[in-house]
mmCIF entry with sequence, helices, sheets and N, C-alpha, C, O atoms, coordinates in Angstrom:
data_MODEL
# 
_entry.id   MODEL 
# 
_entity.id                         1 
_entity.type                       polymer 
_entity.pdbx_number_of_molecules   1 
# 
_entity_poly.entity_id                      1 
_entity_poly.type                           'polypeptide(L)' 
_entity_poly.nstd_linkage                   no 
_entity_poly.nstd_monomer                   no 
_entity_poly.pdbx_seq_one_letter_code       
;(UNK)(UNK)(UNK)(UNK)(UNK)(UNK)(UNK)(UNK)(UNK)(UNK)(UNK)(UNK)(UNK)(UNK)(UNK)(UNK)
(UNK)(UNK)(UNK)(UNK)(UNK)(UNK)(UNK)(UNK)(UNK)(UNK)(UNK)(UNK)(UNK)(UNK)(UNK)(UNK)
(UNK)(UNK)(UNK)(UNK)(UNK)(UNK)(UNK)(UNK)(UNK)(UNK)(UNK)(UNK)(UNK)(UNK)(UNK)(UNK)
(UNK)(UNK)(UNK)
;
_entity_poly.pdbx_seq_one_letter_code_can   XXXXXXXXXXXXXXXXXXXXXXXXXXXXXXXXXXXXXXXXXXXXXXXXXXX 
_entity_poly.pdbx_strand_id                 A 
# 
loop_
_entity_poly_seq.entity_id 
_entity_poly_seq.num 
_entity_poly_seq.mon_id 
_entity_poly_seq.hetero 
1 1  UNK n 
1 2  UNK n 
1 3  UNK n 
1 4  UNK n 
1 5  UNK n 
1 6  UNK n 
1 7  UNK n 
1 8  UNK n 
1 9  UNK n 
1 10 UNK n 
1 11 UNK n 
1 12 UNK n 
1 13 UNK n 
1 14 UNK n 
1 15 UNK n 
1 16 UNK n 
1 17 UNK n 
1 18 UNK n 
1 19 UNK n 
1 20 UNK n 
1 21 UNK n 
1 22 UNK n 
1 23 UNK n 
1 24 UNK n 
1 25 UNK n 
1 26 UNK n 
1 27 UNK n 
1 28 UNK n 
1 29 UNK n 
1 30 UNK n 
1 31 UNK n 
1 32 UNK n 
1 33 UNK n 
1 34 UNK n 
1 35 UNK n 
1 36 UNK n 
1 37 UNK n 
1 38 UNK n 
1 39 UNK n 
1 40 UNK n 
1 41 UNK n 
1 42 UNK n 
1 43 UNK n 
1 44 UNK n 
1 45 UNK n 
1 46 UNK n 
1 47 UNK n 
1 48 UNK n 
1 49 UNK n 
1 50 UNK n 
1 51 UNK n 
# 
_struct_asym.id          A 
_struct_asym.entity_id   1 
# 
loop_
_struct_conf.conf_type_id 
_struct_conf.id 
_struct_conf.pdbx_PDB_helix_id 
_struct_conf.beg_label_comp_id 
_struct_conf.beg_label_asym_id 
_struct_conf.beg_label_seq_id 
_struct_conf.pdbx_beg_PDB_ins_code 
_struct_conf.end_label_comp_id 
_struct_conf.end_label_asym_id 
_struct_conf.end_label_seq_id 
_struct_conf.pdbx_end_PDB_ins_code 
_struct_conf.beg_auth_comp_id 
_struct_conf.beg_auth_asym_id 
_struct_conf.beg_auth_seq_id 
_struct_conf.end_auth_comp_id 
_struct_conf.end_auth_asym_id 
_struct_conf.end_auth_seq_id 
_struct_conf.pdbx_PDB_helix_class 
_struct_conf.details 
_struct_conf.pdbx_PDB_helix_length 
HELX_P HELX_P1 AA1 UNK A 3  ? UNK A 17 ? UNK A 3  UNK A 17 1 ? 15 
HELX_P HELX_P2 AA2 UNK A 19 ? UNK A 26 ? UNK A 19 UNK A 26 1 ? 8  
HELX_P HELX_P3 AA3 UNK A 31 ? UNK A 42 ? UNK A 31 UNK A 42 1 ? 12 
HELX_P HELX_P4 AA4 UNK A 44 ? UNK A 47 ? UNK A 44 UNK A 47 1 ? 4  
# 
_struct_conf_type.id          HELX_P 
_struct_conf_type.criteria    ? 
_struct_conf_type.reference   ? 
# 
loop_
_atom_site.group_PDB 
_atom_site.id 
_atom_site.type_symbol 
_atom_site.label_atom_id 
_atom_site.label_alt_id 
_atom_site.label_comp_id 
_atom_site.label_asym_id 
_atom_site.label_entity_id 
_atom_site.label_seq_id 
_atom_site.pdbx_PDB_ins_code 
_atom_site.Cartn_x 
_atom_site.Cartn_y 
_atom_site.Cartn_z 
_atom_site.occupancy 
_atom_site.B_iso_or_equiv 
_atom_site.pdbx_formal_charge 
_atom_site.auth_seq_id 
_atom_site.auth_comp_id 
_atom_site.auth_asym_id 
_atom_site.auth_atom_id 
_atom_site.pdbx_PDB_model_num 
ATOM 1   N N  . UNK A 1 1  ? -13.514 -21.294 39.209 1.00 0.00 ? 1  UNK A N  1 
ATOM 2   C CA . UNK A 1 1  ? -13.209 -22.382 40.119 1.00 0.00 ? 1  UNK A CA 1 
ATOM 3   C C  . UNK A 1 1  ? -13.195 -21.823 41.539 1.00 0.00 ? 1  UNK A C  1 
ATOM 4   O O  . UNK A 1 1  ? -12.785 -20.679 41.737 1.00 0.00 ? 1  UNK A O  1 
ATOM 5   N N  . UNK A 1 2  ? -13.673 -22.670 42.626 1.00 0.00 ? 2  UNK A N  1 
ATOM 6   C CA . UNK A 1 2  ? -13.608 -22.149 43.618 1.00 0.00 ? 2  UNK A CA 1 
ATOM 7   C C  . UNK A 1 2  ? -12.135 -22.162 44.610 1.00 0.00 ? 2  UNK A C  1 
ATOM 8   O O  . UNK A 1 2  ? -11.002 -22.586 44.382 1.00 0.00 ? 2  UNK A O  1 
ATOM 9   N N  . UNK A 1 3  ? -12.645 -21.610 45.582 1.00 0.00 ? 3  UNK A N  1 
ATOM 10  C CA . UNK A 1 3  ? -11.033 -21.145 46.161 1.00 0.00 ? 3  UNK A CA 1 
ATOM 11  C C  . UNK A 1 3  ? -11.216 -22.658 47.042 1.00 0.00 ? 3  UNK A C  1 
ATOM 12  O O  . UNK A 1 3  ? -10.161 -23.237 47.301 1.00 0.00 ? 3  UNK A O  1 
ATOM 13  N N  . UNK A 1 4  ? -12.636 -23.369 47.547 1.00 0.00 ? 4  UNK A N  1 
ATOM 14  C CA . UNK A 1 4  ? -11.693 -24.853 48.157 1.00 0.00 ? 4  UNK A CA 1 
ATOM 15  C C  . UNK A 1 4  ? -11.355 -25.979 46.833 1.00 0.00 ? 4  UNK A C  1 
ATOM 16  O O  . UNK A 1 4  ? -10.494 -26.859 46.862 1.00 0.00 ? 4  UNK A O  1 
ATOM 17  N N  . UNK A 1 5  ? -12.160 -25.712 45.850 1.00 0.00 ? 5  UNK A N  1 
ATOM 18  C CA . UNK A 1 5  ? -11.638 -26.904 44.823 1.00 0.00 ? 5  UNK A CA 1 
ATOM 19  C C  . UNK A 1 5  ? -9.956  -26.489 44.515 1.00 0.00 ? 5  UNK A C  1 
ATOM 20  O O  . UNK A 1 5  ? -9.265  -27.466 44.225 1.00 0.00 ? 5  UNK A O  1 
ATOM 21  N N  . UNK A 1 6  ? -9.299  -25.262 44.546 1.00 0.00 ? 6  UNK A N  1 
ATOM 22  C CA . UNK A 1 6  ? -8.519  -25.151 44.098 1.00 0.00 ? 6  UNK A CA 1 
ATOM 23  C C  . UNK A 1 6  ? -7.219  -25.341 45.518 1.00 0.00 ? 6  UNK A C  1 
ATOM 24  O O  . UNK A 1 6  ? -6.129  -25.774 45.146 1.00 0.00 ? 6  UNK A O  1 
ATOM 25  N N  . UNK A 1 7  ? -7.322  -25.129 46.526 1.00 0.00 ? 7  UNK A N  1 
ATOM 26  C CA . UNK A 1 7  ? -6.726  -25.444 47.533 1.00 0.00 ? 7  UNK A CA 1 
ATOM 27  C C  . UNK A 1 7  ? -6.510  -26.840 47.889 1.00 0.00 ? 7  UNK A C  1 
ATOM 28  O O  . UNK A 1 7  ? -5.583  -27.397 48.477 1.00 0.00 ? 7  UNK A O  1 
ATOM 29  N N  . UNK A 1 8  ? -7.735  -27.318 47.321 1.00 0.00 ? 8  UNK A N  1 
ATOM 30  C CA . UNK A 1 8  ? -7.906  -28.686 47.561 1.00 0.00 ? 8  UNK A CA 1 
ATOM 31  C C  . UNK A 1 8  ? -6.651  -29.428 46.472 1.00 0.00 ? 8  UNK A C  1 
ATOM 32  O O  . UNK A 1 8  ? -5.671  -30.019 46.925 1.00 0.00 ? 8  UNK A O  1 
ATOM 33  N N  . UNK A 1 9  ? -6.989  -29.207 44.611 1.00 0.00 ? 9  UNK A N  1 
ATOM 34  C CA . UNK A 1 9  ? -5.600  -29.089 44.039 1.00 0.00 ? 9  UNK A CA 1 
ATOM 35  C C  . UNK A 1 9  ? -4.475  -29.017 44.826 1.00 0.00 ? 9  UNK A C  1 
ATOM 36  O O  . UNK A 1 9  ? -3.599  -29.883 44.842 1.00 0.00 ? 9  UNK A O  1 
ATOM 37  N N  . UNK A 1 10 ? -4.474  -28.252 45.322 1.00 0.00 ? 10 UNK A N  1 
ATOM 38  C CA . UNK A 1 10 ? -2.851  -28.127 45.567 1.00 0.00 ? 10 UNK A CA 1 
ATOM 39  C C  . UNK A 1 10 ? -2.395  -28.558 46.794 1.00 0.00 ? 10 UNK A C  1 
ATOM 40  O O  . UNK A 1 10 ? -1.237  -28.429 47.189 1.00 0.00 ? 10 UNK A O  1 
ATOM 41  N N  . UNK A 1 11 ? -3.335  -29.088 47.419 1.00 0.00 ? 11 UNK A N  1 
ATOM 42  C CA . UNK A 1 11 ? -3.059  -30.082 48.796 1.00 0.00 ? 11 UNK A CA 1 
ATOM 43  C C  . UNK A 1 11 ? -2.418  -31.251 48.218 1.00 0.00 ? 11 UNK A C  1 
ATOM 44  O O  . UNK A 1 11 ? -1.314  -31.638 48.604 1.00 0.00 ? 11 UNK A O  1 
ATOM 45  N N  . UNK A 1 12 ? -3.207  -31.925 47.137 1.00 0.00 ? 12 UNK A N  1 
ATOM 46  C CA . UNK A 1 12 ? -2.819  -33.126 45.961 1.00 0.00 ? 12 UNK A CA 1 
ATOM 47  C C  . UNK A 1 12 ? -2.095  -32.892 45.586 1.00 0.00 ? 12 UNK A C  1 
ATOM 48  O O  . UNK A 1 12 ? -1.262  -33.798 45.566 1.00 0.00 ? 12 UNK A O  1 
ATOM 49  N N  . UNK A 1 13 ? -1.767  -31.902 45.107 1.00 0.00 ? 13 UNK A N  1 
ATOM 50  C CA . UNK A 1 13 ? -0.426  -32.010 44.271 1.00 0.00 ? 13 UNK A CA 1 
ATOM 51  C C  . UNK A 1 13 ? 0.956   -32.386 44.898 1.00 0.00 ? 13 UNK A C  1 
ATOM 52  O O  . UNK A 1 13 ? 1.721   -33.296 44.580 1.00 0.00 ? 13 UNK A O  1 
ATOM 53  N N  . UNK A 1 14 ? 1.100   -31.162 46.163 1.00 0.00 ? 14 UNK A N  1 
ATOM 54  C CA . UNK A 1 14 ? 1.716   -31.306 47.516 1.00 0.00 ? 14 UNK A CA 1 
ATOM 55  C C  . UNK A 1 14 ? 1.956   -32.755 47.854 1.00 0.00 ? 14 UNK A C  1 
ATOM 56  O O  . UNK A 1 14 ? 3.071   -33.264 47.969 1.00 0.00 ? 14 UNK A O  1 
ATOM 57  N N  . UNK A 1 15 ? 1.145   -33.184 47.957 1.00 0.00 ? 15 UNK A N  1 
ATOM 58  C CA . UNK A 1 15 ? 1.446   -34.705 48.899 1.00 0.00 ? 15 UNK A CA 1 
ATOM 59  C C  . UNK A 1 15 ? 1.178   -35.857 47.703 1.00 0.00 ? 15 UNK A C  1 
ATOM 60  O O  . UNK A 1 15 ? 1.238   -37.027 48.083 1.00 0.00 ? 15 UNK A O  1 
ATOM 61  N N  . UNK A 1 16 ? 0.896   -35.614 46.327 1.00 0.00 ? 16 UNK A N  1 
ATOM 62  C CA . UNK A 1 16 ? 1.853   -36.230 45.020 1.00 0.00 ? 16 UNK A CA 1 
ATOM 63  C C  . UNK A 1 16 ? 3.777   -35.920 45.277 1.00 0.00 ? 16 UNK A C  1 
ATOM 64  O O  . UNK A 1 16 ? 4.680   -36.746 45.409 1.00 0.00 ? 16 UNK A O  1 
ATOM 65  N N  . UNK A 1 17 ? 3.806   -34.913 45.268 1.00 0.00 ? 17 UNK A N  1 
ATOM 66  C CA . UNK A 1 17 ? 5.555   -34.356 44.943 1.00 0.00 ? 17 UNK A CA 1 
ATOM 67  C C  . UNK A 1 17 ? 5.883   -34.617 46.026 1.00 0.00 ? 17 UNK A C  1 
ATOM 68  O O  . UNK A 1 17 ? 7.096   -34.453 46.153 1.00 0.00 ? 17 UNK A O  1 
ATOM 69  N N  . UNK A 1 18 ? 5.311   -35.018 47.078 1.00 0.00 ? 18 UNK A N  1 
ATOM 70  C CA . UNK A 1 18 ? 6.274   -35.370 48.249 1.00 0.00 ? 18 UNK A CA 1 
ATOM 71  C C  . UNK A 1 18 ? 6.291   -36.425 48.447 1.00 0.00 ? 18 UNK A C  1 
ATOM 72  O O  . UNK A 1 18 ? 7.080   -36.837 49.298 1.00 0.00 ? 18 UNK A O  1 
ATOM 73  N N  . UNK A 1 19 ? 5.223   -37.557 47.583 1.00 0.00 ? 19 UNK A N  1 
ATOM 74  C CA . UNK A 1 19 ? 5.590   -39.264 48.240 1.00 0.00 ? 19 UNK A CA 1 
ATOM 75  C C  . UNK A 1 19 ? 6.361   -39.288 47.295 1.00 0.00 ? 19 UNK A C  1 
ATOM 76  O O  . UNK A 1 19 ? 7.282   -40.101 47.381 1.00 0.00 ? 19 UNK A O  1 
ATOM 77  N N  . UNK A 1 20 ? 6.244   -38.049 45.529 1.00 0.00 ? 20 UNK A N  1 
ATOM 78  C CA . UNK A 1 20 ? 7.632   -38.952 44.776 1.00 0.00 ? 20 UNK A CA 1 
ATOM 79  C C  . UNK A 1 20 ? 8.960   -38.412 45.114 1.00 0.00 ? 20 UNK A C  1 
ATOM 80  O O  . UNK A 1 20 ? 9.947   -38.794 44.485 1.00 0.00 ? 20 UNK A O  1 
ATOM 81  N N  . UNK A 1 21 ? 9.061   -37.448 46.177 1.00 0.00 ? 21 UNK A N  1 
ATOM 82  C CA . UNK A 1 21 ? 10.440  -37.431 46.243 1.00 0.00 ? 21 UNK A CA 1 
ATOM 83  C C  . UNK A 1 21 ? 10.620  -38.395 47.402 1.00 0.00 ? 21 UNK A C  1 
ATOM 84  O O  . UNK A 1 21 ? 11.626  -39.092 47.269 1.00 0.00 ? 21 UNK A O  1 
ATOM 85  N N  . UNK A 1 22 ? 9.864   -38.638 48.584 1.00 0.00 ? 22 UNK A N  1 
ATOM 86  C CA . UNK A 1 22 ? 10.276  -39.600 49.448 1.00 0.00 ? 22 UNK A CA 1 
ATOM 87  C C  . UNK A 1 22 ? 10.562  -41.191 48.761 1.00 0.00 ? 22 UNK A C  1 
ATOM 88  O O  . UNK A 1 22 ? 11.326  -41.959 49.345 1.00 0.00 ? 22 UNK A O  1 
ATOM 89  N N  . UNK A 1 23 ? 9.918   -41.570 47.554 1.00 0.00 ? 23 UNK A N  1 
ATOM 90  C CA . UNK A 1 23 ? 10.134  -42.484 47.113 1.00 0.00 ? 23 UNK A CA 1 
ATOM 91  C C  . UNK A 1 23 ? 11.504  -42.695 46.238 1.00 0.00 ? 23 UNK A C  1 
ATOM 92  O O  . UNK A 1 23 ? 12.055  -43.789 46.123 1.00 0.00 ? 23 UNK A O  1 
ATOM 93  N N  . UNK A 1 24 ? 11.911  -41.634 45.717 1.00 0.00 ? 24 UNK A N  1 
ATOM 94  C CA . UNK A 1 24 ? 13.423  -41.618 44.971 1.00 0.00 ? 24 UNK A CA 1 
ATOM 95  C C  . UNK A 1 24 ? 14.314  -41.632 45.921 1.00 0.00 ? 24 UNK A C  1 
ATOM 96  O O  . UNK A 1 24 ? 15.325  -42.333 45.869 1.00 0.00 ? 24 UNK A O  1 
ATOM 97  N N  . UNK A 1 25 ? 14.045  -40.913 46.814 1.00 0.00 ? 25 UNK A N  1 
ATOM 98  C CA . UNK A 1 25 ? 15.058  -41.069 47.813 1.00 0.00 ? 25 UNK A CA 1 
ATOM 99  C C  . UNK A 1 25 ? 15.244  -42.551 48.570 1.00 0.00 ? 25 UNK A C  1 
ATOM 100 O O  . UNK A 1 25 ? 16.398  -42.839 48.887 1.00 0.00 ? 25 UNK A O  1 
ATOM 101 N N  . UNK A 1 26 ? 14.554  -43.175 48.773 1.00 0.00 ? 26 UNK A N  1 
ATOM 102 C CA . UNK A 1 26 ? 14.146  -44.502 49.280 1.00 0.00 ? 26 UNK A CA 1 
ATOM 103 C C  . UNK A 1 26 ? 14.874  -45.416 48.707 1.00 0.00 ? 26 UNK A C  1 
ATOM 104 O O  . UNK A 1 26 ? 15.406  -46.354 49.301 1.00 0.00 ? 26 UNK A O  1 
ATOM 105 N N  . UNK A 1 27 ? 14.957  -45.118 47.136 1.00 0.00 ? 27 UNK A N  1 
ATOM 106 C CA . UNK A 1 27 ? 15.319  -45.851 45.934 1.00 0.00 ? 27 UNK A CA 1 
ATOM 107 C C  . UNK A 1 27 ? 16.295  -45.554 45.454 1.00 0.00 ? 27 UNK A C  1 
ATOM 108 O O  . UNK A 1 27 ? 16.709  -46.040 44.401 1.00 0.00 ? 27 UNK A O  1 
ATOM 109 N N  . UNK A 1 28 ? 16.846  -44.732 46.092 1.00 0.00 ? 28 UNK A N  1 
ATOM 110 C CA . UNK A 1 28 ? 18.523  -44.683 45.699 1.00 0.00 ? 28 UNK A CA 1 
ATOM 111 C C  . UNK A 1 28 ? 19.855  -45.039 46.475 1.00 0.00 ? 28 UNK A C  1 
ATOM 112 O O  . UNK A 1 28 ? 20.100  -44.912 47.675 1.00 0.00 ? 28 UNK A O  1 
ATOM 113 N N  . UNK A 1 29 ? 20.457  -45.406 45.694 1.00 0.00 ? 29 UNK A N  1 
ATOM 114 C CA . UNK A 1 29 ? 21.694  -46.346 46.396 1.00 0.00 ? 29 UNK A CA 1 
ATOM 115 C C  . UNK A 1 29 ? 22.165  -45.258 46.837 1.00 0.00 ? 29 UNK A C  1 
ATOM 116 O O  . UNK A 1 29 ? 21.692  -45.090 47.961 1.00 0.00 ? 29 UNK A O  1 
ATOM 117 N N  . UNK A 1 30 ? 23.222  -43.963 46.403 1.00 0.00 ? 30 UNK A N  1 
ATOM 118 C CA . UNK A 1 30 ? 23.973  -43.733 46.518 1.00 0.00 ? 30 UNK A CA 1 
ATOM 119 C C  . UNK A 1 30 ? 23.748  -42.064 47.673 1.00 0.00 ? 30 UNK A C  1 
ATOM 120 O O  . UNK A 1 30 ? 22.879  -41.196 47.590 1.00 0.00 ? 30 UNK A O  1 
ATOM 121 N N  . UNK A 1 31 ? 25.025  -42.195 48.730 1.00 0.00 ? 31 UNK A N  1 
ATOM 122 C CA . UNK A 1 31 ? 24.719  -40.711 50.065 1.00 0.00 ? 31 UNK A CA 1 
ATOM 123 C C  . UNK A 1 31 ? 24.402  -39.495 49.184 1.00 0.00 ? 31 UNK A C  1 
ATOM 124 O O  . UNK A 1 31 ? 23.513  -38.682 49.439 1.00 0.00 ? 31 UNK A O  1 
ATOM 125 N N  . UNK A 1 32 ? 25.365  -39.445 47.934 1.00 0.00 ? 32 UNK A N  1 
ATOM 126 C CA . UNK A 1 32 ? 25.616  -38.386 47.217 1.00 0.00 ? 32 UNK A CA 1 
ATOM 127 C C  . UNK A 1 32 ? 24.046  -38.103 46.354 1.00 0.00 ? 32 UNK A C  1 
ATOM 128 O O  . UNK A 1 32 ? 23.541  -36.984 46.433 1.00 0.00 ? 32 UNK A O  1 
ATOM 129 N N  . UNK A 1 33 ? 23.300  -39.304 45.481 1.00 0.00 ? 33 UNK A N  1 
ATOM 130 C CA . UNK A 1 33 ? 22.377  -38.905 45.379 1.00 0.00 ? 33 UNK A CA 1 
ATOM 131 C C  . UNK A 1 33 ? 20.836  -38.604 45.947 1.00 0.00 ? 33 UNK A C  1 
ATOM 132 O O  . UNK A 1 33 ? 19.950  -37.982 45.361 1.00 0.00 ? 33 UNK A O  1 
ATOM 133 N N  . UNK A 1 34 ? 20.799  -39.046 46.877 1.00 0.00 ? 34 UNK A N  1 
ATOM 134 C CA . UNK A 1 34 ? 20.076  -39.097 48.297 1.00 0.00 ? 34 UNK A CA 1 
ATOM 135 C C  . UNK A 1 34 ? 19.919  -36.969 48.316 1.00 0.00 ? 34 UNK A C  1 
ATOM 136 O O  . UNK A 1 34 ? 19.095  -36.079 48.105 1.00 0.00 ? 34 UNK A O  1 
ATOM 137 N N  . UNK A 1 35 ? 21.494  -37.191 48.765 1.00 0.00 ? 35 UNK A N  1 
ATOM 138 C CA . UNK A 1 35 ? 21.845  -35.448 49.356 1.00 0.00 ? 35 UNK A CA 1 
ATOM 139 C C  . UNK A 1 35 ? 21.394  -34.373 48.494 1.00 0.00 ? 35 UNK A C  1 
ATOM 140 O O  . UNK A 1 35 ? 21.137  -33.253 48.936 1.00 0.00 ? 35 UNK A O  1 
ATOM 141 N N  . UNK A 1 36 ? 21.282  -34.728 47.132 1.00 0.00 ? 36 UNK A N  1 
ATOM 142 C CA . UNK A 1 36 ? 21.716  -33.804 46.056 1.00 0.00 ? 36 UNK A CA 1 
ATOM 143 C C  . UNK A 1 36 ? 19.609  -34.003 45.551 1.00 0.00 ? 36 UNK A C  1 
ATOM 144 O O  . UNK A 1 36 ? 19.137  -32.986 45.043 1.00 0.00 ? 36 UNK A O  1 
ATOM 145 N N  . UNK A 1 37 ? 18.695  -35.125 45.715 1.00 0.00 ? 37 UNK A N  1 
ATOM 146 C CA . UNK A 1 37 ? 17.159  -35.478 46.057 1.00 0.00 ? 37 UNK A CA 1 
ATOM 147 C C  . UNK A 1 37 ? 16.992  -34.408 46.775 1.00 0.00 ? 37 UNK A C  1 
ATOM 148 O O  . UNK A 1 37 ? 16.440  -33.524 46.119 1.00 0.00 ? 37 UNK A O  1 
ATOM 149 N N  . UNK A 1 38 ? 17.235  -34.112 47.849 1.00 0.00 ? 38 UNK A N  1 
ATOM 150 C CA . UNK A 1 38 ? 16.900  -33.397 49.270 1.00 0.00 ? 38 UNK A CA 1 
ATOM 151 C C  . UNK A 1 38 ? 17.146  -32.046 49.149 1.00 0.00 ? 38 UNK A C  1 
ATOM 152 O O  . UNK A 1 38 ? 16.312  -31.194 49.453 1.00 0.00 ? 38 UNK A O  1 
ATOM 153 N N  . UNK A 1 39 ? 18.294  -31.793 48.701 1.00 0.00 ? 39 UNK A N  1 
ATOM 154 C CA . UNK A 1 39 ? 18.537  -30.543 48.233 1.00 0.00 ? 39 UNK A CA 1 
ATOM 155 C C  . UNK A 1 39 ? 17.235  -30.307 47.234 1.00 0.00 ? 39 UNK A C  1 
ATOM 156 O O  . UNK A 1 39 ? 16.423  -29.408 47.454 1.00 0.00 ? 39 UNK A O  1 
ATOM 157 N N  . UNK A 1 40 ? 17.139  -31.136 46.207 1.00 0.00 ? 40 UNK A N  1 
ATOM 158 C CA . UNK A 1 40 ? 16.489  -30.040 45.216 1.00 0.00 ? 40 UNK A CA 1 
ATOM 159 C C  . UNK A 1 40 ? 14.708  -30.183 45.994 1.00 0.00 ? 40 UNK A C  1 
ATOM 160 O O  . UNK A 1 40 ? 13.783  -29.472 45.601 1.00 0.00 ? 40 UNK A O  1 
ATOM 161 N N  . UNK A 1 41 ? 14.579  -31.072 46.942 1.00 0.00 ? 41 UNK A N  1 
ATOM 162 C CA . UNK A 1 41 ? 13.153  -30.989 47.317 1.00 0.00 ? 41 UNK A CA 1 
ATOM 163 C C  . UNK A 1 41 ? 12.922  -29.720 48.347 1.00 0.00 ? 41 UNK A C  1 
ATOM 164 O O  . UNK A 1 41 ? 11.882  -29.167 48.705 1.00 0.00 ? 41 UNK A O  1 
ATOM 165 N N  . UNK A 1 42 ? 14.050  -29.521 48.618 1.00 0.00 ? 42 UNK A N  1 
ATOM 166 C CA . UNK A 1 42 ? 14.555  -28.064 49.533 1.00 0.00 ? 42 UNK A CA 1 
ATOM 167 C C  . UNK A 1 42 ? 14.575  -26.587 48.819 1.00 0.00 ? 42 UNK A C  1 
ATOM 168 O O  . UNK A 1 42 ? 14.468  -25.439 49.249 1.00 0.00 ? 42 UNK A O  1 
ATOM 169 N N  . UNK A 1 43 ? 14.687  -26.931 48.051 1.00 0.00 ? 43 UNK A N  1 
ATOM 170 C CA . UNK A 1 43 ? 14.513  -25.565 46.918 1.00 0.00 ? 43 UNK A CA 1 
ATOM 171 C C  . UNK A 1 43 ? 13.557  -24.686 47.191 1.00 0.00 ? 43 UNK A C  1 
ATOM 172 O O  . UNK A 1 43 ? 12.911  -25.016 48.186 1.00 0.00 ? 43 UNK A O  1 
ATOM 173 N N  . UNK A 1 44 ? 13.126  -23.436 46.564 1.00 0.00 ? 44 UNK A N  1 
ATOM 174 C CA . UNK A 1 44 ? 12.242  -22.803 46.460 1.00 0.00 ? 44 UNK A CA 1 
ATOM 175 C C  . UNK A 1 44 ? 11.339  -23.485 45.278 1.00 0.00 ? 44 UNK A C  1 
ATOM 176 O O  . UNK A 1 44 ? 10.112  -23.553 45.338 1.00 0.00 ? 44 UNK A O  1 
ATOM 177 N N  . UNK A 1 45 ? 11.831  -23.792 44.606 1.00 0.00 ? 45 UNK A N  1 
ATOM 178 C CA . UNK A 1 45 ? 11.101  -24.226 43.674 1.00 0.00 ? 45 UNK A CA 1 
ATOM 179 C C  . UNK A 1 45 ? 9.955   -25.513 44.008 1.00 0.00 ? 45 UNK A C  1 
ATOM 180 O O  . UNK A 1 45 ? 8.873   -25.547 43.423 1.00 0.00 ? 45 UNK A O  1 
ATOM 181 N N  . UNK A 1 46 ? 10.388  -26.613 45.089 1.00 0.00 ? 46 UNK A N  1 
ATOM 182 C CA . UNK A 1 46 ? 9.482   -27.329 44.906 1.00 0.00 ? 46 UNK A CA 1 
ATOM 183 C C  . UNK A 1 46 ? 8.921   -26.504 46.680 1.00 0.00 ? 46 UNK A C  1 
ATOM 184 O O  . UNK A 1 46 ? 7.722   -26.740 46.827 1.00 0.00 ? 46 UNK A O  1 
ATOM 185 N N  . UNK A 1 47 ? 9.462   -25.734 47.822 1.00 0.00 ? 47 UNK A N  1 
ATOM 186 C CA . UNK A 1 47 ? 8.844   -25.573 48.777 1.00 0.00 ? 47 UNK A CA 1 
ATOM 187 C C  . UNK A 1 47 ? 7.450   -24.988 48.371 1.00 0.00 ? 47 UNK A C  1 
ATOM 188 O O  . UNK A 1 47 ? 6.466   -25.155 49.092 1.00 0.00 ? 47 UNK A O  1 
ATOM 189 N N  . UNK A 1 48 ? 7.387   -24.100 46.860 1.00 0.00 ? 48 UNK A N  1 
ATOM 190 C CA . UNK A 1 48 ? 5.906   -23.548 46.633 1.00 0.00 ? 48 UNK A CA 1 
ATOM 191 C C  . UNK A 1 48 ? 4.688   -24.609 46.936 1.00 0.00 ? 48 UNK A C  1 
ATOM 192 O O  . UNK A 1 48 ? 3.652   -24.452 47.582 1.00 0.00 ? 48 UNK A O  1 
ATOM 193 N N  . UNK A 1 49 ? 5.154   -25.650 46.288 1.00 0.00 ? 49 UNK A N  1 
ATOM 194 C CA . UNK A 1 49 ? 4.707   -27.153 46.037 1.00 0.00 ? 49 UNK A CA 1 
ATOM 195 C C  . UNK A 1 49 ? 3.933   -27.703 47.402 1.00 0.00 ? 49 UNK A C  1 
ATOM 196 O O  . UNK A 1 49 ? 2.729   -27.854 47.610 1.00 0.00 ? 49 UNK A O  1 
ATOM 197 N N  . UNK A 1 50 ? 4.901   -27.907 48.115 1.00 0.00 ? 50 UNK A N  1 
ATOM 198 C CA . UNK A 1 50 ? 5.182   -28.646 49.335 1.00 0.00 ? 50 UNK A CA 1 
ATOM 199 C C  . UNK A 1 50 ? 4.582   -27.665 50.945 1.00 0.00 ? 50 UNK A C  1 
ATOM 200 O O  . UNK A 1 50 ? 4.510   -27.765 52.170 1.00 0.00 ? 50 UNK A O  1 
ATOM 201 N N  . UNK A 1 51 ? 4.338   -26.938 50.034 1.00 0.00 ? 51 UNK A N  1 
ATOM 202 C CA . UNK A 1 51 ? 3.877   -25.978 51.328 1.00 0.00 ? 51 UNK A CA 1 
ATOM 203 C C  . UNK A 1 51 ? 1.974   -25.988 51.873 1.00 0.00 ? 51 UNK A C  1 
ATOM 204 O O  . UNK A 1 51 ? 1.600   -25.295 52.819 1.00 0.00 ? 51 UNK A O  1 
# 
């Protein structure tokens, strides 16, 4: 696979995981779960993602 098909992947993926966390967050009632969304989109785990 090439290195733009695969960059290209992960541009998509990136800006998949980030309209669904902007969308949970959108969609939730509560400060506490909002805060605790944000946190985990803050992580290392999804910044690999998001980067």
């Amino acid at each position: 696979m090439s290195s733009v098909t695969s960059s290209w992947r992960q541009r998509r993926q990136a800006s998949r995981t980030r309209r669904a966390v902007d969308a949970a967050v959108a969609r939730t009632s509560s400060p506490a779960m909002r805060d605790e969304l944000l946190t985990l989109a803050n992580s290392s785990q999804f910044n690999n993602v998001l980067r």
